[in-house]
N, C-alpha and C positions, 0 to 999 in steps of 0.2 A: 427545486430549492424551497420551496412553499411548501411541499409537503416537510422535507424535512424539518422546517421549524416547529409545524403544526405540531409533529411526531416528540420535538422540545420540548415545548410547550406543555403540553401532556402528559410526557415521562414524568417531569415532576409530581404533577397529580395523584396520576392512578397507574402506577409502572407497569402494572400485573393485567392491564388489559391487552399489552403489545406483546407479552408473551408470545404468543401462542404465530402472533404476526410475524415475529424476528426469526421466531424455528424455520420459519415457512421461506424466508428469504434466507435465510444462511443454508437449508438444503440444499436452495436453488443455489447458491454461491460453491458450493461442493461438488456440483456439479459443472458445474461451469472452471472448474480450475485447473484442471489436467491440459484444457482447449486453451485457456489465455495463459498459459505459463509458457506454449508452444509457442503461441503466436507471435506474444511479446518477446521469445528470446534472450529473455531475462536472465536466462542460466547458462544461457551460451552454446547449448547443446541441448539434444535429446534427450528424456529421461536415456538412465541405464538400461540396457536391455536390446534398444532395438526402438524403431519408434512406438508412440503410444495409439492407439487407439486408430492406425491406420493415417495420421494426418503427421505431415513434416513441414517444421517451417524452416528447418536449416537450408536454406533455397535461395536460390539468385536472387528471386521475385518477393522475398521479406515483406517490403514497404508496399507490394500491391497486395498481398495477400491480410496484410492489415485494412488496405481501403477497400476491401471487398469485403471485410468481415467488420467496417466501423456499425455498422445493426446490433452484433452481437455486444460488442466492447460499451456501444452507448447504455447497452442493457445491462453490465456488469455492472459499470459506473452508475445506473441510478439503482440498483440494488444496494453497492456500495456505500454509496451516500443515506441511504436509509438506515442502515445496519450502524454507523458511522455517528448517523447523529442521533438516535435513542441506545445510543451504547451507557452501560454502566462505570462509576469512575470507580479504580481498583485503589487501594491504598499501598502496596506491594510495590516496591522496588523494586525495580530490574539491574541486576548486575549490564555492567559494560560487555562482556563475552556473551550474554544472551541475546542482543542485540547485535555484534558482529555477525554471529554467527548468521540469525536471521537474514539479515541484509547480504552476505555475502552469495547468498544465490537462493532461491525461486525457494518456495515454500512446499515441500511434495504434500503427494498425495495422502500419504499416512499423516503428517504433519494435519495438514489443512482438516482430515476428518477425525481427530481426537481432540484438537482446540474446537472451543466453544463458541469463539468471535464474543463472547456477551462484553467483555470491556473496552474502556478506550485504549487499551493498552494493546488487549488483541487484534485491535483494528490497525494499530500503525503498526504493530509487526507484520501483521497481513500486507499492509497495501507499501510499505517502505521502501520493498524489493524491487517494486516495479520503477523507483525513481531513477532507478539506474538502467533501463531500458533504452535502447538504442531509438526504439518507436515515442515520438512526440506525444501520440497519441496514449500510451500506457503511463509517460510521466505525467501527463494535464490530468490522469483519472487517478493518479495516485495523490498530485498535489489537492484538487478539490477535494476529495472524499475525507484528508487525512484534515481541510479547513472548514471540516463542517462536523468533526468533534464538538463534544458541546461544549460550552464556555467556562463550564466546573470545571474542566477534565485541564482548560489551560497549563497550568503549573506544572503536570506532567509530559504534558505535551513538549512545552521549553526543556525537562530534562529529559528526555528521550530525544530530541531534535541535534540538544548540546551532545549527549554521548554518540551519536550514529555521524554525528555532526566530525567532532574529530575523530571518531575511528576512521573515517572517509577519508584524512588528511593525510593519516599517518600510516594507513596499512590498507591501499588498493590490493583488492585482490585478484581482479581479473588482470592486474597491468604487470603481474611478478614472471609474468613468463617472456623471454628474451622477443620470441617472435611478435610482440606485440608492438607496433611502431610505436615512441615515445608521445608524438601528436596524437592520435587516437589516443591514449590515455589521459592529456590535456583536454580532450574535448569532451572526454565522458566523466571528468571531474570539474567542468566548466557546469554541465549541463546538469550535473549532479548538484552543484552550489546554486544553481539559476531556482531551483527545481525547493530546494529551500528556503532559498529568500522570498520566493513567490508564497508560500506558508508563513513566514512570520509578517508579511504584510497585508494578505489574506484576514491572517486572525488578529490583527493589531488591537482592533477595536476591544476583543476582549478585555487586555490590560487595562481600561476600565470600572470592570465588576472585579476586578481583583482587589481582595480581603490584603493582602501582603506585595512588599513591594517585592 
């Protein structure tokens, strides 16, 4: 948390000295995303194909196979966070369908290595996915990372939050398939709204330095 403010702090400054430091961790975050995309289960299933890269987590053992990999995930989460809070604000509007889409399941790997991560923008389409993970553990890293945007980026933040916000109400997508019990669906759009409101309380303080009501 210190470092990422220090990393605030600074971006204002001199932006062009963290260059070169942001490439360095957004590799590392491209590499790390084929493994937590599995882990977390976020997509419901295996890439297409077969599995990836020799590792399955569609498994009984899910929730141990995350506690035995909480090393790795703490390390995405403070990369995260880093990338998160010397991010740049985009002026660019997002239509609502580019954001469904997004959220509606795991971000591939072609996806993840042609974005840039450089905005706040790319960051919560990055990390959004993960709020609707079954694992506690990938929404607390999705809800931090996405509260330690910087406090410019607020404004968009609210409208991104608002549109992902009700598409969620109105159009679940994992829950349109009949075999899906009705409670499971209530409990993963419980944990989906808990998982929000922990972000707009998270970031409240912002509305503060806000220029507009």
């Amino acid at each position: 948390h210190i470092m990422a403010a220090l990393l605030q702090s600074n971006m204002e400054q001199d932006p062009q000295v963290f260059v070169s430091f942001r490439e360095k961790i957004v590799a590392a975050m491209r590499r790390y995303h084929p493994f937590i995309v599995q882990l977390s289960a976020v997509n419901g299933k295996l890439h297409q194909g077969g599995p990836s890269r020799g590792f399955s987590v569609v498994d009984r053992d899910g929730s141990k196979l995350v506690a035995d990999h909480m090393t790795s995930i703490d390390q995405w989460q403070y990369w995260g966070m880093l990338l998160c809070a010397s991010a740049h604000v985009s002026d660019a509007r997002p239509s609502p369908g580019s954001i469904s889409r997004d959220h509606s399941r795991a971000r591939s790997e072609v996806n993840i290595e042609r974005d840039q991560l450089d905005t706040s923008r790319d960051m919560f389409r990055y990390f959004s996915p993960f709020m609707d993970s079954d694992h506690s553990a990938f929404r607390d890293v999705a809800v931090i990372c996405i509260s330690t945007l910087p406090p410019y980026a607020y404004s968009y933040l609210l409208e991104d939050l608002s549109i992902l916000s009700s598409r969620q109400i109105y159009d679940e997508p994992r829950g349109k398939a009949s075999t899906v019990p009705l409670i499971g669906r209530a409990r993963r759009q419980e944990r989906f709204q808990t998982a929000v409101a922990r972000i707009y309380y998270m970031t409240a303080h912002y509305l503060q330095s806000q220029r507009s009501s």
